[in-house]
C-alpha positions as CSV (number, residue, x, y, z in Angstrom):
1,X,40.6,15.3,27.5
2,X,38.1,18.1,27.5
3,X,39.1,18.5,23.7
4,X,39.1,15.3,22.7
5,X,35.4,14.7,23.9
6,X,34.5,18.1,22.3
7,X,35.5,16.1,19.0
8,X,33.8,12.9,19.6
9,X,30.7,15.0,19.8
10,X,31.1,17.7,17.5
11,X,32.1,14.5,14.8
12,X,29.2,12.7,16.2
13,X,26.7,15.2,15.0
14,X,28.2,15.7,12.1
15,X,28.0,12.2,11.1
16,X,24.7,10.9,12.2
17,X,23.1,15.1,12.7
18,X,23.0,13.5,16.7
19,X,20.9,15.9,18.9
20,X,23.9,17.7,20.5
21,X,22.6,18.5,23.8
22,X,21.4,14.4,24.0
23,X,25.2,13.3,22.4
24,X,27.1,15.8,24.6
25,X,25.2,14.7,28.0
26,X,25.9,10.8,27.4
27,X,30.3,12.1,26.7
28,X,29.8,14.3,29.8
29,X,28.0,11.3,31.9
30,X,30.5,8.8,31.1
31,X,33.7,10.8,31.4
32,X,36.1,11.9,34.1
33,X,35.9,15.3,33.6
34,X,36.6,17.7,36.3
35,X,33.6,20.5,36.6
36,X,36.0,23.0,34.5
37,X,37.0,20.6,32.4
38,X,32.8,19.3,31.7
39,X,32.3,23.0,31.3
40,X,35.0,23.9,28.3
41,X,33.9,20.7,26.5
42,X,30.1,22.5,26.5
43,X,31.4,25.5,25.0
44,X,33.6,24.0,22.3
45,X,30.8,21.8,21.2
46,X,27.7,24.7,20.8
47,X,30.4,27.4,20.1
48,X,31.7,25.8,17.4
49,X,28.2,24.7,16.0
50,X,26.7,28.1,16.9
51,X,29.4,29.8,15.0
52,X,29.8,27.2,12.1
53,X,29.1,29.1,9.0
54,X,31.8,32.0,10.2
55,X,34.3,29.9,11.4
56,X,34.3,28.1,7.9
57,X,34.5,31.8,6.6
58,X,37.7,32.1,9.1
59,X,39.2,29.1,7.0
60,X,38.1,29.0,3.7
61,X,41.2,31.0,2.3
62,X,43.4,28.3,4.2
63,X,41.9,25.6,2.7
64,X,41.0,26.3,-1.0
65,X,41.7,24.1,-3.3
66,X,43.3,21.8,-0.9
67,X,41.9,17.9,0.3
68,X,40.6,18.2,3.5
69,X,38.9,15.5,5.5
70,X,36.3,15.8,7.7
71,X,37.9,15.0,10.9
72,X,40.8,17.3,10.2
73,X,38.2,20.0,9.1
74,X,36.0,19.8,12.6
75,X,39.5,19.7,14.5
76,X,40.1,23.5,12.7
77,X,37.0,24.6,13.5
78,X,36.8,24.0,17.0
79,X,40.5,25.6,17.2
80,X,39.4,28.4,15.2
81,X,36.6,28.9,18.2
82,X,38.8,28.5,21.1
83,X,41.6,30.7,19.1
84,X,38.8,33.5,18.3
85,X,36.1,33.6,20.7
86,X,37.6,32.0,24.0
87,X,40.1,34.5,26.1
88,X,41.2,32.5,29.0
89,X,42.6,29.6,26.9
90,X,46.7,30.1,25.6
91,X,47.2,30.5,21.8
92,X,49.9,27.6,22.7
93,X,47.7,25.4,24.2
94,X,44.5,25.4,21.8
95,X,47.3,24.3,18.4
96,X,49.2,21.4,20.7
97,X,45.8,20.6,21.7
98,X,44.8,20.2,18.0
99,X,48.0,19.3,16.2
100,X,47.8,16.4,19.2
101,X,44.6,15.7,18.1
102,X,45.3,15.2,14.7
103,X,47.8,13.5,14.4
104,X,46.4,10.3,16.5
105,X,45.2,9.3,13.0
106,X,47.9,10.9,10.4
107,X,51.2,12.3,11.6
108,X,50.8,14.6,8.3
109,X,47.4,15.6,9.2
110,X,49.5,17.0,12.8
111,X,51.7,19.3,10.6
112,X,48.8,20.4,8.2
113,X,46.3,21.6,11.0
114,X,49.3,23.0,13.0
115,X,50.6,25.5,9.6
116,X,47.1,26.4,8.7
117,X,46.0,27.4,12.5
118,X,49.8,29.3,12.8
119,X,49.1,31.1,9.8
120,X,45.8,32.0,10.9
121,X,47.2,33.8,14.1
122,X,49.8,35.3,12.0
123,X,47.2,36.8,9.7
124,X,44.3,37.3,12.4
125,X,40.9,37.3,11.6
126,X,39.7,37.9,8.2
127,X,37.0,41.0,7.8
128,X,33.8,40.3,5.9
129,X,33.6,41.9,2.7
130,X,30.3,41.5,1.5
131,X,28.2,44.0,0.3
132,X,25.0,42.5,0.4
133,X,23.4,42.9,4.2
134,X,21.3,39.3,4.2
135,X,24.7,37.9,3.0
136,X,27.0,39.6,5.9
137,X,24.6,39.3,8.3
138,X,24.5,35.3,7.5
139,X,28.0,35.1,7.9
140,X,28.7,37.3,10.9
141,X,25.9,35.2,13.1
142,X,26.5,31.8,11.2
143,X,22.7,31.5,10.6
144,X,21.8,30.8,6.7
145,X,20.7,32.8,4.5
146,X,17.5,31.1,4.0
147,X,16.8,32.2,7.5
148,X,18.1,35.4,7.5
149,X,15.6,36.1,4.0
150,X,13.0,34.7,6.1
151,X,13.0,36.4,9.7
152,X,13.9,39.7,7.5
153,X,10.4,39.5,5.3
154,X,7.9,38.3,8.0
155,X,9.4,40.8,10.8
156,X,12.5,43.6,9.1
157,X,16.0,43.3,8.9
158,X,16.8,45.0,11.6
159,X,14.3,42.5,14.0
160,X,16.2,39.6,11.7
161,X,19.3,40.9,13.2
162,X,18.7,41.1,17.0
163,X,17.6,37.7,16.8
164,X,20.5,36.4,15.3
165,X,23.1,38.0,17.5
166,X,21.0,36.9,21.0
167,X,20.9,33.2,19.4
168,X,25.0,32.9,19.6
169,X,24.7,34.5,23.4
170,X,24.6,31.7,26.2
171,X,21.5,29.9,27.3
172,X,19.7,31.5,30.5
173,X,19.5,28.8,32.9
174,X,15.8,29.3,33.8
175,X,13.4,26.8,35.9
176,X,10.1,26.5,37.2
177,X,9.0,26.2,40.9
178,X,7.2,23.3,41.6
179,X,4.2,24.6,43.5
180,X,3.4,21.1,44.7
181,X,5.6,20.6,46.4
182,X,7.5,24.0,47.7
183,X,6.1,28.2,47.1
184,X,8.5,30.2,45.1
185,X,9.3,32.4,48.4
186,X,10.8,29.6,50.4
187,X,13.3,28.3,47.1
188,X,14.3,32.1,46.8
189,X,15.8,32.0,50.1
190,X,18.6,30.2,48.3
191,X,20.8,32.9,47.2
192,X,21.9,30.4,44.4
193,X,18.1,31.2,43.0
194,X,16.8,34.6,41.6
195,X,13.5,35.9,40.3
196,X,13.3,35.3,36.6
197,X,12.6,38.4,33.8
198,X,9.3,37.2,32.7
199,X,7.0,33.5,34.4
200,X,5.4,34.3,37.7
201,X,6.8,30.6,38.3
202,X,10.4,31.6,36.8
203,X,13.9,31.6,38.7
204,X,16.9,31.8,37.6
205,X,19.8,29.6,38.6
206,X,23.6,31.0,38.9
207,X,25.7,28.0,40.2
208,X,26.0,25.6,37.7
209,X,24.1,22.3,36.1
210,X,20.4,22.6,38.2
211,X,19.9,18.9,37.3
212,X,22.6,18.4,39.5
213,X,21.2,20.0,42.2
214,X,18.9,18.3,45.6
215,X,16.4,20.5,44.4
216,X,15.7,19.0,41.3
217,X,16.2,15.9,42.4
218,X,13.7,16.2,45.5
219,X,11.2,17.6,42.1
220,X,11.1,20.6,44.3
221,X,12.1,22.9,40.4
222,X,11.9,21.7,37.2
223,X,14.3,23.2,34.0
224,X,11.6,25.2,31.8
225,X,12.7,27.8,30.1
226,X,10.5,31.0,30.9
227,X,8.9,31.4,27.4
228,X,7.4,27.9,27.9
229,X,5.8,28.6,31.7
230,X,3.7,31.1,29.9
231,X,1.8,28.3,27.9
232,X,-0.2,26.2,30.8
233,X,-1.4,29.3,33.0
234,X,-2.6,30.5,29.5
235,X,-4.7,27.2,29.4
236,X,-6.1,28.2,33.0
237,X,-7.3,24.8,33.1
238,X,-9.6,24.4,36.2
239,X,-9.5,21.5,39.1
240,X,-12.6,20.1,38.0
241,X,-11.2,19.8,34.1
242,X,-10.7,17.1,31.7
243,X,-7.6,18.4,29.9
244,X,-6.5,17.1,27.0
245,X,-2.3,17.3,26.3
246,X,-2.0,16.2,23.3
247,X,1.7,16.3,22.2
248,X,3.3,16.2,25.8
249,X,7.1,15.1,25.6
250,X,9.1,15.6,27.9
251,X,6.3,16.4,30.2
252,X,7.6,20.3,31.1
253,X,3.7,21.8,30.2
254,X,2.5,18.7,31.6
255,X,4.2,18.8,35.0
256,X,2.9,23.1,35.3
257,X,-0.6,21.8,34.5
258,X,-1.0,19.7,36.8
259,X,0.7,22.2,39.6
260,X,-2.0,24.8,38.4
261,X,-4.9,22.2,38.8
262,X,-3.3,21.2,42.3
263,X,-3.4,17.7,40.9
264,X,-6.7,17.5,40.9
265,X,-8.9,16.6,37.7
266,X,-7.4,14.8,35.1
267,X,-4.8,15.4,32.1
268,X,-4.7,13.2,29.4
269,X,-1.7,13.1,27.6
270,X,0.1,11.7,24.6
271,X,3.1,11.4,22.8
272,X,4.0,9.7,19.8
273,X,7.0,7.9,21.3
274,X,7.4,5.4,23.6
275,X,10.8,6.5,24.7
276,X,9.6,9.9,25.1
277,X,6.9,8.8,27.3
278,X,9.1,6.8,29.6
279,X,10.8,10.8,30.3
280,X,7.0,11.9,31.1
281,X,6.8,9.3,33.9
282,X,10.2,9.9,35.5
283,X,9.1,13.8,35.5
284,X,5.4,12.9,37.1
285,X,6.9,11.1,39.7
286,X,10.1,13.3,40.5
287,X,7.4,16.5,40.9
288,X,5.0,14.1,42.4
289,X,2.2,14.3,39.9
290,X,-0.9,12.2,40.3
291,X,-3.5,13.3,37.7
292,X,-2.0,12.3,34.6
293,X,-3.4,9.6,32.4
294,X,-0.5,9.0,29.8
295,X,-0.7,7.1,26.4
296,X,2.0,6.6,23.4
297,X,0.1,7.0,20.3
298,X,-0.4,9.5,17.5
299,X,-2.3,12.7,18.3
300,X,-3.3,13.1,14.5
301,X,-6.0,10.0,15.0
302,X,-7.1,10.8,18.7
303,X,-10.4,11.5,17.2
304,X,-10.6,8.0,16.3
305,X,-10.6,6.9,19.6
306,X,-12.9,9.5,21.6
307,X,-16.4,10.8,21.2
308,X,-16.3,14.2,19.5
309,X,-16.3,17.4,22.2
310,X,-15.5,15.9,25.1
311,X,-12.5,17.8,26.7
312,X,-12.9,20.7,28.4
313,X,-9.4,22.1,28.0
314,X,-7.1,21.0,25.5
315,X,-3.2,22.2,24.7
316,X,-1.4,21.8,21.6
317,X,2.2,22.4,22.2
318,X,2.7,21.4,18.6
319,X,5.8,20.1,16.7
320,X,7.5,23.1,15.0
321,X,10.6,24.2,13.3
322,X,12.1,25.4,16.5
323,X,13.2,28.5,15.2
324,X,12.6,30.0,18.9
325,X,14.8,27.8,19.9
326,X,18.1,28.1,18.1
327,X,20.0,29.5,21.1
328,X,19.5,26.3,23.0
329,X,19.6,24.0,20.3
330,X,22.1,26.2,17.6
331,X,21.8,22.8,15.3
332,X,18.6,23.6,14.3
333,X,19.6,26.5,12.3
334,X,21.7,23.6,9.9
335,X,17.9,22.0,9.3
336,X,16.6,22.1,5.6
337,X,14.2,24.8,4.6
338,X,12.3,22.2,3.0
339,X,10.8,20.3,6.2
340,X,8.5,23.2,7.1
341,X,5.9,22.0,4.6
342,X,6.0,18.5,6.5
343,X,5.6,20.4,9.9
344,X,2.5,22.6,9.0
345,X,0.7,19.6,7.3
346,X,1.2,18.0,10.4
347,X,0.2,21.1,12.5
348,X,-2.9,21.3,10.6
349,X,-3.9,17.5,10.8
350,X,-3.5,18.4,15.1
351,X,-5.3,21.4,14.8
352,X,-8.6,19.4,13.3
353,X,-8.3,16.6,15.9
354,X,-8.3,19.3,18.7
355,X,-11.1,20.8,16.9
356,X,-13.1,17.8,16.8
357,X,-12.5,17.0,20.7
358,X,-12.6,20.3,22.4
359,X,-16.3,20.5,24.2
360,X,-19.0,23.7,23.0
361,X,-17.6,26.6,25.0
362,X,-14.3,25.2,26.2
363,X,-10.6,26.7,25.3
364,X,-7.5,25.3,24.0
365,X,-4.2,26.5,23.6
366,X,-2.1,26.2,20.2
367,X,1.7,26.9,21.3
368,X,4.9,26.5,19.1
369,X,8.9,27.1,20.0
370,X,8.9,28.5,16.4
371,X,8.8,32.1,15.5
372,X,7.7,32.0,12.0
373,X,4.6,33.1,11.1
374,X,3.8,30.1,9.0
375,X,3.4,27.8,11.7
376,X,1.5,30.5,13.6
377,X,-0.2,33.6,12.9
378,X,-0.8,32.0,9.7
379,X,-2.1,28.3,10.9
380,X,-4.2,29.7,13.0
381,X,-6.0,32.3,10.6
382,X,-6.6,28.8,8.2
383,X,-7.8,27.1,11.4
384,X,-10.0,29.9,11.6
385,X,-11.2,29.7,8.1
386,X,-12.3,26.7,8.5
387,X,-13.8,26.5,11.8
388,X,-15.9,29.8,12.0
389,X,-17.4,29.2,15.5
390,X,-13.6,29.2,17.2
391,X,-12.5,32.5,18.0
392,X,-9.0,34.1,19.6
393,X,-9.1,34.6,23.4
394,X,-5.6,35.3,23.7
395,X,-2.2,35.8,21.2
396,X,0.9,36.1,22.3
397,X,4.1,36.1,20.6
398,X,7.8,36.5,22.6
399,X,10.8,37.2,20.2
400,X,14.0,35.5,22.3
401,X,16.1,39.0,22.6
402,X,13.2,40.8,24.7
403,X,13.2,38.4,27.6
404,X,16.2,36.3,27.1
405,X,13.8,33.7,27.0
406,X,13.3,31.2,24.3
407,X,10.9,32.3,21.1
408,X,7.4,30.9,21.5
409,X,4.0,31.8,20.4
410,X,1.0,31.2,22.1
411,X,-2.6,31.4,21.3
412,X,-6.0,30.8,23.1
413,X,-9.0,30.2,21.4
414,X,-12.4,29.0,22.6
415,X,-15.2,27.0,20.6
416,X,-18.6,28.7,20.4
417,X,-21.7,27.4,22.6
């Protein structure tokens, strides 16, 4: 059963390119999985997407020149996983699995995947005989090679490579203490919690799911991964403030600023969906949040609708490539190049609204989960060319392999007087 979910999602994405944490969630939800069971369903579906392009490596001498459908295709890969990467799970058990699988649609299709994945044990796994390092590197960490080029010129190979082999490594499962409501010394009494490698506000959780838990439930921790509880103590925004949150889904920076300000003040926040901002809300209430004025609309005309300089604080956690985020979400490595130049446009467009609302004298924060220069360093040293009387505070920049923490960038910058 575990496997069979593992398809439905795996063929989801592939269909419809379904967000596969969102896709796997509603399987899990609605199933009868045991805990185990939930758990080996998770690893098949991101191990098999995380390692895609070598897996397809694995079977491309199986397969060449042969008709292969889709279905049959995702049903090899995911075997080749389990077969490859995954121990504790029988040789035996992994081809019944997929030779049952299989043939539910095509009793032919049971004997094809069963040969190919018997042959494949027979032979073991195939080297990689590439020459060219960008090439074998793309290959060996399934990322490609358009990022590999990329992460390669803007930092050096060797930089390009860490980050590649930490994206395939599980997920940390880091959260934030809700200060509201509970001080990080009581919640580490838990054993179940630990201090976390970088956020003042950080722990770590070791015993499974933390949405699961009372804790978050009671709003007493929320799941932020470390990188991001940098970004709203960087604001510093004061009790006294009119903040300004301008792209705030799902309400994770939100939540922290309105712990720092000791919900006092007043955030304003938007996002651009409605949906999205029904997530906001259930987050305000569960962590008991009271300061927050929230709105659906697009940040890109918010100087439309206020009078110019009048936010004290403002934070642009801006959409990005997500290229920090590839551990967590290993789909986005699958994304075209070519939406980049939508992304900065739009970067840019937020960058002159927040310019245009940010008071004489008072700081915002420009944030990404991406960690290519293009959508940082670089948009903010146009931003700067164009508004001469901002200035940098505070950069900061946190590759994913240093902290085992998601990649972000963070920057600070305050208007002049």
């Amino acid at each position: 059963m575990a496997r069979t979910i593992a398809l439905e999602v795996l063929i989801k994405y592939q269909n419809e390119q379904s967000y596969l944490n969102i896709t796997l969630n509603d399987y899990l939800e609605h199933s009868r999985l045991s805990r185990s069971d939930k758990d080996l369903a998770t690893r098949i579906v991101y191990g098999t997407i995380q390692n895609k392009l070598y897996l397809e490596y694995q079977l491309a001498p199986y397969v060449k020149g042969k008709k292969i459908k889709s279905r049959e295709k995702m049903i090899l890969l995911m075997s080749l996983y389990q077969l490859i990467f995954l121990d504790k799970v029988p040789d035996y058990a992994v081809i019944d699995e997929a030779v049952y699988l299989a043939k539910k649609r095509d009793n032919f299709a049971g004997k094809f995947v069963n040969a190919i994945l018997r042959n494949f044990l027979r032979n073991g796994k195939r080297e990689i005989d590439e020459t060219d390092q960008f090439k074998k590197l793309s290959i060996e960490t399934s990322h490609p090679l358009w990022i590999i080029k990329m992460l390669s010129k803007q930092y050096d190979f060797e930089t390009a490579r860490k980050i590649c082999q930490h994206n395939n490594t599980p997920p940390t499962r880091a959260a934030r203490v809700n200060t509201l409501k509970i001080t990080k010394t009581d919640l580490l009494k838990d054993e179940n919690f630990s201090e976390a490698n970088l956020s003042p506000d950080g722990v770590l959780y070791k015993a499974g799911n933390i949405a699961n838990t009372d804790y978050f439930k009671n709003g007493l921790v929320t799941i932020q991964d470390e990188s991001s509880q940098l970004i709203a103590p960087l604001l510093d925004p004061q009790e006294t403030d009119l903040v300004l949150d301008m792209c705030c889904a799902p309400g994770s920076k939100t939540t922290h600023l309105a712990a720092i300000m000791n919900n006092q003040g007043k955030i304003v926040a938007y996002d651009l969906f409605e949906h999205k901002i029904k997530l906001v809300k259930d987050n305000l209430k569960r962590l008991g949040v009271n300061n927050v004025e929230l709105h659906a609309g697009d940040a890109t005309l918010l100087k439309d609708h206020y009078p110019k300089a009048v936010f004290d604080k403002i934070l642009l956690d801006a959409p990005c490539s997500g290229l920090g985020v590839m551990k967590r979400k290993p789909e986005i490595k699958y994304h075209d190049s070519s939406a980049m130049d939508t992304i900065i446009l739009l970067q840019a467009k937020l960058l002159d609204n927040a310019y245009y609302l940010l008071k004489k004298g008072g700081r915002m924060v420009y944030s990404t989960c991406t960690i290519n220069k293009k959508e940082n360093e670089l948009m903010i040293k146009q931003f700067l060319e164009k508004y001469q009387d901002m200035k940098i505070v505070e950069e900061k920049k946190i590759l994913p392999y240093i902290y085992d923490s998601d990649g972000f960038y963070m920057c600070k910058l305050e208007k002049g007087k």
